[in-house]
N, C-alpha and C positions, 0 to 999 in steps of 0.2 A: 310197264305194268306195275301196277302197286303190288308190294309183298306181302300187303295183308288184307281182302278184299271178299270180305263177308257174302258180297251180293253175287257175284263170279263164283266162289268156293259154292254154295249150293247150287246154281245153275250146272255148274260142271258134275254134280253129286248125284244132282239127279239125272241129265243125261247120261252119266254111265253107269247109275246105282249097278244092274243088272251084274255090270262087268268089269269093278271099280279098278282093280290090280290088273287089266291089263295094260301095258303101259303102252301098248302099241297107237291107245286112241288118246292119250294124253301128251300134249308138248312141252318142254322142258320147263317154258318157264310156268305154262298152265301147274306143272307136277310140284316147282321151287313154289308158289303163289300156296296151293293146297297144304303145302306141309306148313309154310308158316303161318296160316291160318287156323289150321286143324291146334299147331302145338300154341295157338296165342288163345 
C-alpha cells in the first residue's frame, strides 16, 4: 500500500465519517496510510 494515497484517504473518510476514531473499523496499514496523508 502506498503511504500517501489521496484517493483511498477520502474513500476511507467517508465510509467512516460517522465514526472516524473508532479504530476497531480501521487496519493498520489503512490507519499508517491516513495519517501520512492527512499530515502531507
Amino acid at each position: 500500500m502506498n503511504i500517501i494515497d489521496y484517493d483511498k484517504a477520502f474513500t476511507l473518510i467517508d465510509e467512516y465519517k460517522d465514526n472516524l476514531f473508532a479504530t476497531e473499523f480501521v487496519s493498520d496499514e489503512e490507519a499508517e496510510m491516513l495519517y501520512h496523508t492527512i499530515l502531507n
